[in-house]
PQR file of N, CA, C, O and H, with PARSE charges and radii, in Angstrom:
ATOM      1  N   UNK A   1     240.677 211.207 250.602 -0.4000 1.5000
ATOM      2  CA  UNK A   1     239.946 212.015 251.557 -0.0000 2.0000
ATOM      3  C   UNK A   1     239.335 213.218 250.843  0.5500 1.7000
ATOM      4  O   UNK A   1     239.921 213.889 249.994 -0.5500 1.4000
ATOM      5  N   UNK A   2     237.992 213.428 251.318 -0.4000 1.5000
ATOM      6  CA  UNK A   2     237.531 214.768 250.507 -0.0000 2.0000
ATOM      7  C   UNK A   2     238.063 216.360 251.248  0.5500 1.7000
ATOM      8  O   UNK A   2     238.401 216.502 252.424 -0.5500 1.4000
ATOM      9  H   UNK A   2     237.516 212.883 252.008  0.4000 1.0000
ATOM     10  N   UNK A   3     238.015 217.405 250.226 -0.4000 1.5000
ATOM     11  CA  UNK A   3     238.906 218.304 250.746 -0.0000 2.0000
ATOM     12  C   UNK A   3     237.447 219.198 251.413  0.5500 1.7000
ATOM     13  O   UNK A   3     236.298 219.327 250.990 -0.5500 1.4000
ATOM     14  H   UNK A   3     237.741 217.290 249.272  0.4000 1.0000
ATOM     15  N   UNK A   4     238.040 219.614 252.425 -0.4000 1.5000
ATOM     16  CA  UNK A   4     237.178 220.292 253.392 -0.0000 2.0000
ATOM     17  C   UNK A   4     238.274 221.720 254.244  0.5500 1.7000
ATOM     18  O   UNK A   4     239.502 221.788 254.277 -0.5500 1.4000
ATOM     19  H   UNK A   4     238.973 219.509 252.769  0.4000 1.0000
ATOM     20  N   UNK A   5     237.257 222.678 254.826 -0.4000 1.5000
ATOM     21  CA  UNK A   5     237.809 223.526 255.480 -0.0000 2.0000
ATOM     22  C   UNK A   5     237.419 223.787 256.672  0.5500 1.7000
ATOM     23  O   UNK A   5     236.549 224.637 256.858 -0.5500 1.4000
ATOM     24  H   UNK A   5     236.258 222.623 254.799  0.4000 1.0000
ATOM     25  N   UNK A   6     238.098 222.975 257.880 -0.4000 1.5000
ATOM     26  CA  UNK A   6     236.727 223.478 258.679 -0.0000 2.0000
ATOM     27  C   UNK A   6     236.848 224.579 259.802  0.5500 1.7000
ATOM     28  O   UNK A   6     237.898 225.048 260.241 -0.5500 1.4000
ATOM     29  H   UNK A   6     238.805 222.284 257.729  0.4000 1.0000
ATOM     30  N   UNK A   7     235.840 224.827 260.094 -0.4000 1.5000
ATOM     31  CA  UNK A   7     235.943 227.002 260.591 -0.0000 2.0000
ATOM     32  C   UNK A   7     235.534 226.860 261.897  0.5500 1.7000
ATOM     33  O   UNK A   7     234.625 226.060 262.123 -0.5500 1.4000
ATOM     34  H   UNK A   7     234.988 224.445 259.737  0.4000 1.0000
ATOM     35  N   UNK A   8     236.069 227.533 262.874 -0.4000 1.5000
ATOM     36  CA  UNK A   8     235.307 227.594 264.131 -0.0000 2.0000
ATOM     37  C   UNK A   8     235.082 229.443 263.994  0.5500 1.7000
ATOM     38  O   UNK A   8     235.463 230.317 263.215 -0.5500 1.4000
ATOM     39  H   UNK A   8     236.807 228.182 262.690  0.4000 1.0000
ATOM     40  N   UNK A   9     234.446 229.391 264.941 -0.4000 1.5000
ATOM     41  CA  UNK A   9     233.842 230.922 265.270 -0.0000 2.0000
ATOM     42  C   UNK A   9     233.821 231.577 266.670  0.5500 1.7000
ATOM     43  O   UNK A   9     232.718 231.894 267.117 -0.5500 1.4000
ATOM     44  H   UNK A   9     234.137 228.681 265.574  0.4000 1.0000
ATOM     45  N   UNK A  10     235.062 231.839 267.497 -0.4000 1.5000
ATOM     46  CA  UNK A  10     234.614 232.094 268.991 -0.0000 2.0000
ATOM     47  C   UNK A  10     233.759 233.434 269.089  0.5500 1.7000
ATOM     48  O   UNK A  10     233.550 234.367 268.314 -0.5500 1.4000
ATOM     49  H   UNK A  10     235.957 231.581 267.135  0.4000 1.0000
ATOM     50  N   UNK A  11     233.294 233.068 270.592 -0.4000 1.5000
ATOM     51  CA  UNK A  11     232.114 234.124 271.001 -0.0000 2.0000
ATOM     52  C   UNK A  11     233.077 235.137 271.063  0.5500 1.7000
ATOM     53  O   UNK A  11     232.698 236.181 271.594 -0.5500 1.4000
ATOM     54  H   UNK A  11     233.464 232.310 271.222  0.4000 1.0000
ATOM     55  N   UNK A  12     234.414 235.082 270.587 -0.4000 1.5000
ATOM     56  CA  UNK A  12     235.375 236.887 270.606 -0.0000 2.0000
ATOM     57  C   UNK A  12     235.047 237.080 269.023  0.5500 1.7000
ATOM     58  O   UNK A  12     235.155 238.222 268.575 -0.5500 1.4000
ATOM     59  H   UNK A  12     234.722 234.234 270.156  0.4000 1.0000
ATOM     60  N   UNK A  13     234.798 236.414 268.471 -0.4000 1.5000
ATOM     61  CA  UNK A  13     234.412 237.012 266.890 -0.0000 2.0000
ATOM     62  C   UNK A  13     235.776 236.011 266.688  0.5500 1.7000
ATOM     63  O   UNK A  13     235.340 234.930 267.086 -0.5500 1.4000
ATOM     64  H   UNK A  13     234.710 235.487 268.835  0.4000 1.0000
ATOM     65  N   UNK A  14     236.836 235.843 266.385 -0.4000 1.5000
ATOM     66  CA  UNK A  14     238.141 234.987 266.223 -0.0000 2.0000
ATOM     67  C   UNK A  14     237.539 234.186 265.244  0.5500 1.7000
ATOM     68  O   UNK A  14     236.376 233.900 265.529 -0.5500 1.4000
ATOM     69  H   UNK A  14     237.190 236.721 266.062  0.4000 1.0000
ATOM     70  N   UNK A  15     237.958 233.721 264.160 -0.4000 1.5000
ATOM     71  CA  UNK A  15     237.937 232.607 263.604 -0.0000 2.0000
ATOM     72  C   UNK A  15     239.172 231.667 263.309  0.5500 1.7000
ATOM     73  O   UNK A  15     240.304 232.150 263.288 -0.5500 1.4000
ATOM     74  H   UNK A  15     238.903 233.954 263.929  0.4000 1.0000
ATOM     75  N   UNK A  16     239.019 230.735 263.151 -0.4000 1.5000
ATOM     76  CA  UNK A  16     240.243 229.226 263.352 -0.0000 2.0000
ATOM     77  C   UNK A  16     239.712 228.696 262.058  0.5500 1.7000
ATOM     78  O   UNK A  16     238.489 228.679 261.922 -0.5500 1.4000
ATOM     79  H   UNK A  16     238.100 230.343 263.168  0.4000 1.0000
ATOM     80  N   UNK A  17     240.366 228.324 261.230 -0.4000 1.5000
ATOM     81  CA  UNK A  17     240.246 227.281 259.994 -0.0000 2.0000
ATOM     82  C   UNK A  17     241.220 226.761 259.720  0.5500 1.7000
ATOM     83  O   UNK A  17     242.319 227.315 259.691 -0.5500 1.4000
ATOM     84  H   UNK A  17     241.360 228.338 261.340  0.4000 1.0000
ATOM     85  N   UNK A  18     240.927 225.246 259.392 -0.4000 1.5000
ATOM     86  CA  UNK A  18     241.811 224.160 259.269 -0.0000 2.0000
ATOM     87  C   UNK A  18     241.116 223.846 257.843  0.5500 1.7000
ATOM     88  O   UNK A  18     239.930 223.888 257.519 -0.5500 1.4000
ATOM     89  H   UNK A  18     240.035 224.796 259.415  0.4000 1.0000
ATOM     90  N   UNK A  19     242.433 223.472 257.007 -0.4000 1.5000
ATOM     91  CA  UNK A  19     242.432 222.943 256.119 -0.0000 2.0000
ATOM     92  C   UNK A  19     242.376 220.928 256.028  0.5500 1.7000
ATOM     93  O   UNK A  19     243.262 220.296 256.604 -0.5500 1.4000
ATOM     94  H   UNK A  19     243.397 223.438 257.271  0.4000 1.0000
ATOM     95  N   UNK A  20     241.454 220.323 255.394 -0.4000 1.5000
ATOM     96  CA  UNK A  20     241.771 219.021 255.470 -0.0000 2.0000
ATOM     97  C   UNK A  20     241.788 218.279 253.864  0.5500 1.7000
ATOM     98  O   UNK A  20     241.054 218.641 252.944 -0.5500 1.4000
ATOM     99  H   UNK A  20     240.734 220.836 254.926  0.4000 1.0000
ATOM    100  N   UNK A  21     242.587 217.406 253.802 -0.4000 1.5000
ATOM    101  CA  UNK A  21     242.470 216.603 252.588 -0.0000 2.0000
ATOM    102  C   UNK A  21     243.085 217.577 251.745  0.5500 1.7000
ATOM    103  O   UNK A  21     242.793 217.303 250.581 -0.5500 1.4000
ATOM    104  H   UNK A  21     243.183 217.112 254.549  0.4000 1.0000
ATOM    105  N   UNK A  22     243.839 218.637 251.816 -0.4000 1.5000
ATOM    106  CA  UNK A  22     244.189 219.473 250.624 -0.0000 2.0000
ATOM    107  C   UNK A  22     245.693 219.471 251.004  0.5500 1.7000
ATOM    108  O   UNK A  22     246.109 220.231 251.878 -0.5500 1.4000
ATOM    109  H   UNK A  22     244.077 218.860 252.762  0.4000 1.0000
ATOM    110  N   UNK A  23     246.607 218.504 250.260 -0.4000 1.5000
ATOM    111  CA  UNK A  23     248.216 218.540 249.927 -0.0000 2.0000
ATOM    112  C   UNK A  23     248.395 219.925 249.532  0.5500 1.7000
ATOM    113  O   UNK A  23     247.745 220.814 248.982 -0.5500 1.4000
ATOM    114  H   UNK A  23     246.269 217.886 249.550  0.4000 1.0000
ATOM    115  N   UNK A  24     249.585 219.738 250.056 -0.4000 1.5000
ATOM    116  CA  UNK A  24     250.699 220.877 249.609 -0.0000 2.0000
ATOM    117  C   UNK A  24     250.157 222.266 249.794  0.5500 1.7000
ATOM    118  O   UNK A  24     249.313 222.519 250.655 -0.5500 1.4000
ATOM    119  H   UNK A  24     250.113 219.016 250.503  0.4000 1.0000
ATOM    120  N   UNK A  25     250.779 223.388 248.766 -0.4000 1.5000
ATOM    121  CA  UNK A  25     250.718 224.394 248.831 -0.0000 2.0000
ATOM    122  C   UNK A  25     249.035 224.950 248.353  0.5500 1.7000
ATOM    123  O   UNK A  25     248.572 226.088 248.292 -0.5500 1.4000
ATOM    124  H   UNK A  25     251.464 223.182 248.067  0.4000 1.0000
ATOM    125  N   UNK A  26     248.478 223.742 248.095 -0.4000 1.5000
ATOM    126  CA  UNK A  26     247.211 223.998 247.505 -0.0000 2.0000
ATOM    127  C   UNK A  26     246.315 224.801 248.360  0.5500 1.7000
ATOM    128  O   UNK A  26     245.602 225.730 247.981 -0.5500 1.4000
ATOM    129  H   UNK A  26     248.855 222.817 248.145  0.4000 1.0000
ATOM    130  N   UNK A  27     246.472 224.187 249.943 -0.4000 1.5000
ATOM    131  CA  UNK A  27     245.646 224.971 251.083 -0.0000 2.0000
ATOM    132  C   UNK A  27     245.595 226.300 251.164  0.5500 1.7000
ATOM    133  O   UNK A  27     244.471 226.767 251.353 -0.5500 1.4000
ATOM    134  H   UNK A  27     247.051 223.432 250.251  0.4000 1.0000
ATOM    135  N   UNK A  28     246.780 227.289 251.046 -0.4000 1.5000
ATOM    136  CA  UNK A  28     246.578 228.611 251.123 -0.0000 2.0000
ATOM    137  C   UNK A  28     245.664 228.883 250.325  0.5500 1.7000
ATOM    138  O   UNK A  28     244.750 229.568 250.783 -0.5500 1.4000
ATOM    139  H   UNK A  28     247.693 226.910 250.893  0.4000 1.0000
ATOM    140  N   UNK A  29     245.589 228.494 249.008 -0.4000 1.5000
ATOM    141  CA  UNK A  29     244.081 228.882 248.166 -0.0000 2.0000
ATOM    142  C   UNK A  29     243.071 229.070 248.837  0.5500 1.7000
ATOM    143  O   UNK A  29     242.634 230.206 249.022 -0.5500 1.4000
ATOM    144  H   UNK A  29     246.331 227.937 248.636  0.4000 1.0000
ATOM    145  N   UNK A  30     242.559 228.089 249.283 -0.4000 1.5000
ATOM    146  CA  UNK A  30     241.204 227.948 250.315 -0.0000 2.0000
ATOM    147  C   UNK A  30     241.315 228.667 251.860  0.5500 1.7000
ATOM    148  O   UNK A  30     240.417 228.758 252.698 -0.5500 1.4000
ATOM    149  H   UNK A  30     242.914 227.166 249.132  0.4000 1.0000
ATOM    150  N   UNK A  31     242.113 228.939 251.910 -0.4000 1.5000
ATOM    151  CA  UNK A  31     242.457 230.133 252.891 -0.0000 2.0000
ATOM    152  C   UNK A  31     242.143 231.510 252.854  0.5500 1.7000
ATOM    153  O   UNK A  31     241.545 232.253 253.631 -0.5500 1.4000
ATOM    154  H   UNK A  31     242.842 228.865 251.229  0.4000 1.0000
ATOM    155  N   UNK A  32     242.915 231.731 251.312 -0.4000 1.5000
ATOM    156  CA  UNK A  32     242.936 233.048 250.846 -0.0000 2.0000
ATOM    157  C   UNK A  32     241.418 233.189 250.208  0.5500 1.7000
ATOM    158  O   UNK A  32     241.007 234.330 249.997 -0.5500 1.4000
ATOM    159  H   UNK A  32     243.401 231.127 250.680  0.4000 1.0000
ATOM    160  N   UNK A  33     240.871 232.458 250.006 -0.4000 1.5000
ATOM    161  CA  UNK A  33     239.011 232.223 249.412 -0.0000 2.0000
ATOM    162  C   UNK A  33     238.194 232.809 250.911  0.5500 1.7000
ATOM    163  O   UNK A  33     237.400 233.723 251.136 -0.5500 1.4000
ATOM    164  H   UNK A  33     241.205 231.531 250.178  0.4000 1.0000
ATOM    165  N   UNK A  34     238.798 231.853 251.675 -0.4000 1.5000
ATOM    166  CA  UNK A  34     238.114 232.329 253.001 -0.0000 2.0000
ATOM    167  C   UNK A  34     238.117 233.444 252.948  0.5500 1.7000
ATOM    168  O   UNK A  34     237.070 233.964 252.563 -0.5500 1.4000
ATOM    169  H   UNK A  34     239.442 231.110 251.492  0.4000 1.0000
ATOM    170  N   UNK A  35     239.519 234.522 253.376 -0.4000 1.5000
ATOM    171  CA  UNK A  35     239.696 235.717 253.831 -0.0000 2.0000
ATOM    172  C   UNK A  35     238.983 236.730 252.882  0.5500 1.7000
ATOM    173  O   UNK A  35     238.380 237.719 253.297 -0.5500 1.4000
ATOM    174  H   UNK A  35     240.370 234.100 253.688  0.4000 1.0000
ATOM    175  N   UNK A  36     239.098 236.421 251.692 -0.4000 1.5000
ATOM    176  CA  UNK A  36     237.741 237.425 250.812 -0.0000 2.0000
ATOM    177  C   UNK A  36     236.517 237.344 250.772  0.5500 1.7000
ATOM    178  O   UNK A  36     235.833 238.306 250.424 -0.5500 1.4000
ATOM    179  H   UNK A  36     239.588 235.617 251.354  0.4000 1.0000
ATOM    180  N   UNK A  37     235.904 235.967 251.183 -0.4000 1.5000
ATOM    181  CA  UNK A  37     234.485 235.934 251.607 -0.0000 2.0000
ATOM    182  C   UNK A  37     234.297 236.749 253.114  0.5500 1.7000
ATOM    183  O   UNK A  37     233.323 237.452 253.380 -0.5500 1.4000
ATOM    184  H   UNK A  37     236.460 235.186 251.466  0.4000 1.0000
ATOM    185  N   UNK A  38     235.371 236.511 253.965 -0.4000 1.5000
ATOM    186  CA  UNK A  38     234.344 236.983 255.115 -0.0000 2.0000
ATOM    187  C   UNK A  38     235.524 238.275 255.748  0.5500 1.7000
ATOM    188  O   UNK A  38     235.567 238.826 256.848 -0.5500 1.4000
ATOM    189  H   UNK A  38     236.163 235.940 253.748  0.4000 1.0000
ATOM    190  N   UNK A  39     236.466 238.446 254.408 -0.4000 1.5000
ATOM    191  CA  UNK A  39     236.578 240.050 254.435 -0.0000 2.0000
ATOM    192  C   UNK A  39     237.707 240.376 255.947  0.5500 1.7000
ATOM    193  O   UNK A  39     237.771 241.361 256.681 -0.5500 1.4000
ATOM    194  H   UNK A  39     236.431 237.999 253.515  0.4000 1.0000
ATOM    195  N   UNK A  40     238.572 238.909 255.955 -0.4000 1.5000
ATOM    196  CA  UNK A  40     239.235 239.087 257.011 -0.0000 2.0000
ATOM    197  C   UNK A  40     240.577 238.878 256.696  0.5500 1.7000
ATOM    198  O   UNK A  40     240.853 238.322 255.633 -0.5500 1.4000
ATOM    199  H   UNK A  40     238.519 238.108 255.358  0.4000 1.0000
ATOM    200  N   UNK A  41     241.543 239.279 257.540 -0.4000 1.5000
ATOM    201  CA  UNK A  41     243.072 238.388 257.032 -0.0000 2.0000
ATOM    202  C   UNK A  41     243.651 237.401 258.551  0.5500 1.7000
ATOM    203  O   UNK A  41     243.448 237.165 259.742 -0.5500 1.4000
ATOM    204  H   UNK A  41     241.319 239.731 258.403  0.4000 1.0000
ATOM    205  N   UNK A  42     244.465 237.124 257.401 -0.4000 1.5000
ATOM    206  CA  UNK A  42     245.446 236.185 258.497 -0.0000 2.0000
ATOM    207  C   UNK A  42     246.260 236.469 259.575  0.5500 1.7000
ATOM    208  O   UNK A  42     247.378 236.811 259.189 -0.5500 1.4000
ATOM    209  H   UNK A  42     244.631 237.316 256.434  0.4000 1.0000
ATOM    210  N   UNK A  43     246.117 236.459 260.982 -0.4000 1.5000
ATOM    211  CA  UNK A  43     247.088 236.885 261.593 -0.0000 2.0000
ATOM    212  C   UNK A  43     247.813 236.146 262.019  0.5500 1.7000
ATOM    213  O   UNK A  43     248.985 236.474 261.841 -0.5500 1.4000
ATOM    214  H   UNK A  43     245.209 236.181 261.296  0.4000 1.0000
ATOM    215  N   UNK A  44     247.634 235.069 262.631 -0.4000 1.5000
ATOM    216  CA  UNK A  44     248.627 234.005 262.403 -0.0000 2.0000
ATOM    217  C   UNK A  44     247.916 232.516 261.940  0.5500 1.7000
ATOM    218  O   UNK A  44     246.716 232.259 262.035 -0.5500 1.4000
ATOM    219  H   UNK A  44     246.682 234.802 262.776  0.4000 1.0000
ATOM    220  N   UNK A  45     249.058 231.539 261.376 -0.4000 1.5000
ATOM    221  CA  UNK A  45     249.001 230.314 260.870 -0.0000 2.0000
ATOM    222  C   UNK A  45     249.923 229.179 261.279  0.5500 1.7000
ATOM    223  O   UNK A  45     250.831 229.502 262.046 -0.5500 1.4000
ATOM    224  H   UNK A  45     250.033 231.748 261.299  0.4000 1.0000
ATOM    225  N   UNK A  46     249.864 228.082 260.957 -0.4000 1.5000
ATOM    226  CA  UNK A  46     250.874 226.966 261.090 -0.0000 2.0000
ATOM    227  C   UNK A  46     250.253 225.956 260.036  0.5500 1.7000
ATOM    228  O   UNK A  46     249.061 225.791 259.776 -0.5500 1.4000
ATOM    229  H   UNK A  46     249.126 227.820 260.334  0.4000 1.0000
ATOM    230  N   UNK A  47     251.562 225.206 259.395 -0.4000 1.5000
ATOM    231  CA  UNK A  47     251.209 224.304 258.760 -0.0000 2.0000
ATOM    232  C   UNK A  47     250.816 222.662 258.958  0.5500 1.7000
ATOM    233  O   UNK A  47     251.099 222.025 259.973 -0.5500 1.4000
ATOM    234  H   UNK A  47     252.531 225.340 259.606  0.4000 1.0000
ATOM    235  N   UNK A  48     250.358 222.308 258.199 -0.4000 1.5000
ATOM    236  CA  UNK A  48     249.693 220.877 258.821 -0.0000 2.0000
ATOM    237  C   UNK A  48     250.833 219.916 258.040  0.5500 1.7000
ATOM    238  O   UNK A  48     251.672 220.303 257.227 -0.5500 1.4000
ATOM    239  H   UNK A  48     250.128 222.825 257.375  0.4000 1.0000
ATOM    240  N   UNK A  49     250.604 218.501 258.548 -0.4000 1.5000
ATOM    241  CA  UNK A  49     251.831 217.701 258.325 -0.0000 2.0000
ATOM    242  C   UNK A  49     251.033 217.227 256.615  0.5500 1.7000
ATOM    243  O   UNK A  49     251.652 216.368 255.987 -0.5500 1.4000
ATOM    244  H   UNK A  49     249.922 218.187 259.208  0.4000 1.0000
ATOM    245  N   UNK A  50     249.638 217.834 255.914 -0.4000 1.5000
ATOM    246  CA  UNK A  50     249.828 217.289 254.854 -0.0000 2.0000
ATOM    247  C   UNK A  50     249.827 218.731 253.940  0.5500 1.7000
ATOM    248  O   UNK A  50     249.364 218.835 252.805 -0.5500 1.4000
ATOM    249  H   UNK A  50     249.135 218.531 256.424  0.4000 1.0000
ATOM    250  N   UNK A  51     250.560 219.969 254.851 -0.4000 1.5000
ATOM    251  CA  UNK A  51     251.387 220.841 253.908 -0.0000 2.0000
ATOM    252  C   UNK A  51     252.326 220.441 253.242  0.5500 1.7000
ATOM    253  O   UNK A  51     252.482 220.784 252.070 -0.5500 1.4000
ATOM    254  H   UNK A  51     250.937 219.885 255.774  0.4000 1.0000
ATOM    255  N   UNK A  52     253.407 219.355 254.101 -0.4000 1.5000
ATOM    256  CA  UNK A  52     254.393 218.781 253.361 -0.0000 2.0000
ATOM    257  C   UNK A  52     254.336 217.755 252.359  0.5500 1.7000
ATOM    258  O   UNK A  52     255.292 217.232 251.787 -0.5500 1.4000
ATOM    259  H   UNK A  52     253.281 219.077 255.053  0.4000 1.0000
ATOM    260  N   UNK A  53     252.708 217.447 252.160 -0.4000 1.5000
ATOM    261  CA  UNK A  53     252.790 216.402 251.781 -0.0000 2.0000
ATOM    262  C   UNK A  53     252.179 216.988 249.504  0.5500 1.7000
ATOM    263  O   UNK A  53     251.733 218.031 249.026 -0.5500 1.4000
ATOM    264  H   UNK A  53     251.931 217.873 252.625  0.4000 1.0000
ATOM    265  N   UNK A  54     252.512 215.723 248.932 -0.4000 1.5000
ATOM    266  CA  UNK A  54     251.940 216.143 247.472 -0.0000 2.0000
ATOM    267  C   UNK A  54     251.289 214.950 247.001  0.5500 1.7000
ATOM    268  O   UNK A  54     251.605 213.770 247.145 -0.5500 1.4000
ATOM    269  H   UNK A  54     252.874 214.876 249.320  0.4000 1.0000
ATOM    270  N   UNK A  55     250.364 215.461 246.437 -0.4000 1.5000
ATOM    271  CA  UNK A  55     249.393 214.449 245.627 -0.0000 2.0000
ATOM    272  C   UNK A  55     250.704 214.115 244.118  0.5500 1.7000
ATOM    273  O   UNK A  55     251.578 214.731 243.508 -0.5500 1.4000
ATOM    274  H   UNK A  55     250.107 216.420 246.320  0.4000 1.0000
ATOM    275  N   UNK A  56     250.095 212.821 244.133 -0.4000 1.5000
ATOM    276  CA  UNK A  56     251.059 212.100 243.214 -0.0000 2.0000
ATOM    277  C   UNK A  56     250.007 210.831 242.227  0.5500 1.7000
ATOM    278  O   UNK A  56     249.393 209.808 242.530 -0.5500 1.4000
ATOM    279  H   UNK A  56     249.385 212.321 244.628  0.4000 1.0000
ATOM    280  N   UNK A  57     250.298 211.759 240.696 -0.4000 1.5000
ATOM    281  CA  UNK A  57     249.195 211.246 239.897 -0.0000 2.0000
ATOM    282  C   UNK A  57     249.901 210.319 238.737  0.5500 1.7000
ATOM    283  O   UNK A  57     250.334 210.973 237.788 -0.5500 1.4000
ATOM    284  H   UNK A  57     250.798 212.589 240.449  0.4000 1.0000
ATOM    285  N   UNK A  58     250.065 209.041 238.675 -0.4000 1.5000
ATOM    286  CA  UNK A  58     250.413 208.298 237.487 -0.0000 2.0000
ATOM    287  C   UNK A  58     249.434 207.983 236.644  0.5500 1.7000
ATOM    288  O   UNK A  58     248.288 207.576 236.833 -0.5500 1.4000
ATOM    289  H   UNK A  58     249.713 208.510 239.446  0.4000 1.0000
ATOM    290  N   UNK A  59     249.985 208.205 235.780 -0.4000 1.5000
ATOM    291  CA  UNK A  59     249.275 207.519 234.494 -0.0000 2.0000
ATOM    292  C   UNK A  59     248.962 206.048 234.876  0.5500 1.7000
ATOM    293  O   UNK A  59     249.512 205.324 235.705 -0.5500 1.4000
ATOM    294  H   UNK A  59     250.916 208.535 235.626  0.4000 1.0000
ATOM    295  N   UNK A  60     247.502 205.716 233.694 -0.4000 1.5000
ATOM    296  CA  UNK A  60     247.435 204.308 233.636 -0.0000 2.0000
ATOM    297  C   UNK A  60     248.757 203.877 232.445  0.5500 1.7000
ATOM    298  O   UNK A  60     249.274 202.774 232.627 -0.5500 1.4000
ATOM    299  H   UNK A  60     247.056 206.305 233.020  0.4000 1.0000
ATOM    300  N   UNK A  61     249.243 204.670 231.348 -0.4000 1.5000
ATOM    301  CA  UNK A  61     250.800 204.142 230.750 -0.0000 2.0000
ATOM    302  C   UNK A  61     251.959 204.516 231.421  0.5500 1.7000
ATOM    303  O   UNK A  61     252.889 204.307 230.642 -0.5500 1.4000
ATOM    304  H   UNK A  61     248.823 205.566 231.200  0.4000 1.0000
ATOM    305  N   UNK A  62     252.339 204.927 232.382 -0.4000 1.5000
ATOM    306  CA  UNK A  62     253.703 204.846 233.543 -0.0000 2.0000
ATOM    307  C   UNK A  62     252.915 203.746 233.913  0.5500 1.7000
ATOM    308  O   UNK A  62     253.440 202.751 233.413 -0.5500 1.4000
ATOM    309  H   UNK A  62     251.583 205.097 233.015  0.4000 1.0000
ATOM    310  N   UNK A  63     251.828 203.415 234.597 -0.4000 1.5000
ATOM    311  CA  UNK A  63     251.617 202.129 235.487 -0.0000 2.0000
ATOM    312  C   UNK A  63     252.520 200.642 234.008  0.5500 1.7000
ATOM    313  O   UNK A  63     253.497 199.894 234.003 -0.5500 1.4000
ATOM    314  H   UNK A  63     251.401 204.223 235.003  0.4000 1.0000
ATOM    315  N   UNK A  64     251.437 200.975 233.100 -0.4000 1.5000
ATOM    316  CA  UNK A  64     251.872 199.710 232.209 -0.0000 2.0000
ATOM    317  C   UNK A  64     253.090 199.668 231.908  0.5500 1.7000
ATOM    318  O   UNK A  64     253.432 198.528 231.594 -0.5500 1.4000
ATOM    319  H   UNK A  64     250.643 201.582 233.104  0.4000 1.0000
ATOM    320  N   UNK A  65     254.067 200.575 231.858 -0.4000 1.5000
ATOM    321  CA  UNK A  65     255.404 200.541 231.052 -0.0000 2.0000
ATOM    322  C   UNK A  65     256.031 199.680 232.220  0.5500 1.7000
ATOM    323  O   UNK A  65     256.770 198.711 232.040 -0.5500 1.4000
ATOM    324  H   UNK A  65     253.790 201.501 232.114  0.4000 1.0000
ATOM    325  N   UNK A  66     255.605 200.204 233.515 -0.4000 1.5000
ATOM    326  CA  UNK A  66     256.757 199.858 234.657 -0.0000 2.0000
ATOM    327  C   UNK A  66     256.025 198.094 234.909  0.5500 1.7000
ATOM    328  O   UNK A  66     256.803 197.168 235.135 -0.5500 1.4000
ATOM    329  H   UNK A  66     255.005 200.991 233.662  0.4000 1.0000
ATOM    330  N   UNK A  67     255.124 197.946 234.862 -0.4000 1.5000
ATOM    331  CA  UNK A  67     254.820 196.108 234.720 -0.0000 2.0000
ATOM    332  C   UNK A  67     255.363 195.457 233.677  0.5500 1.7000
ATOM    333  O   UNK A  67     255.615 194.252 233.712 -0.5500 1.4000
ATOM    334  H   UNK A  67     254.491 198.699 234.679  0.4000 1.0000
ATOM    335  N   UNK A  68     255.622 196.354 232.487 -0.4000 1.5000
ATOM    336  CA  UNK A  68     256.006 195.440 231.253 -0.0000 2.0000
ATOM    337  C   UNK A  68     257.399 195.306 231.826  0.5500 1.7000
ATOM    338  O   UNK A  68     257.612 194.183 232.282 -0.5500 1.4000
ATOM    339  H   UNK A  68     255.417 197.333 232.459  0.4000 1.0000
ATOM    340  N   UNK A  69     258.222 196.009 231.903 -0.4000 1.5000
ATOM    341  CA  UNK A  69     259.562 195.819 232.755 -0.0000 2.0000
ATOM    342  C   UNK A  69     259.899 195.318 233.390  0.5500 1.7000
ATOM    343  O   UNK A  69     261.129 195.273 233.372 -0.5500 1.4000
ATOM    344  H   UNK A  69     258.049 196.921 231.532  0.4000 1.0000
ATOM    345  N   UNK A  70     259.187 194.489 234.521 -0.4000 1.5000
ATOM    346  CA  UNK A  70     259.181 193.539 235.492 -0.0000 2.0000
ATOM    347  C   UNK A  70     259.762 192.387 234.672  0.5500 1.7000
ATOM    348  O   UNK A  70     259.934 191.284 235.192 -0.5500 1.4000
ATOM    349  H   UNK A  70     258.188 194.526 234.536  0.4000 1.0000
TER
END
């Protein structure tokens, strides 16, 4: 999935941003990017179910070692 942020804007001035496609702890980054572009902070948050989640990168040699083993 590509990583995206997406922002709403209510007619109270409020803004809402959701993080998508970005595992783990990576999202606050793009959070904290937000809040210095448009010069705001966080007052409240909740995490999404792919806060808990982590990108998981094998090698193409872990792939081969674990077939030769078979």
């Amino acid at each position: 999935m590509e990583k995206r942020v997406r922002i709403e804007i209510g007619i109270d001035g409020k803004i809402k941003a959701e993080t998508l496609g970005i595992k783990g702890k990576k999202c606050l980054e793009f959070i904290q990017i937000l809040e210095q572009m448009l010069d705001a902070e966080t007052i409240d948050s909740e995490y999404t179910s792919e806060y808990l989640e982590t990108n998981v990168n094998i090698s193409e040699t872990v792939i081969q070692k674990l077939k030769e083993e078979r």
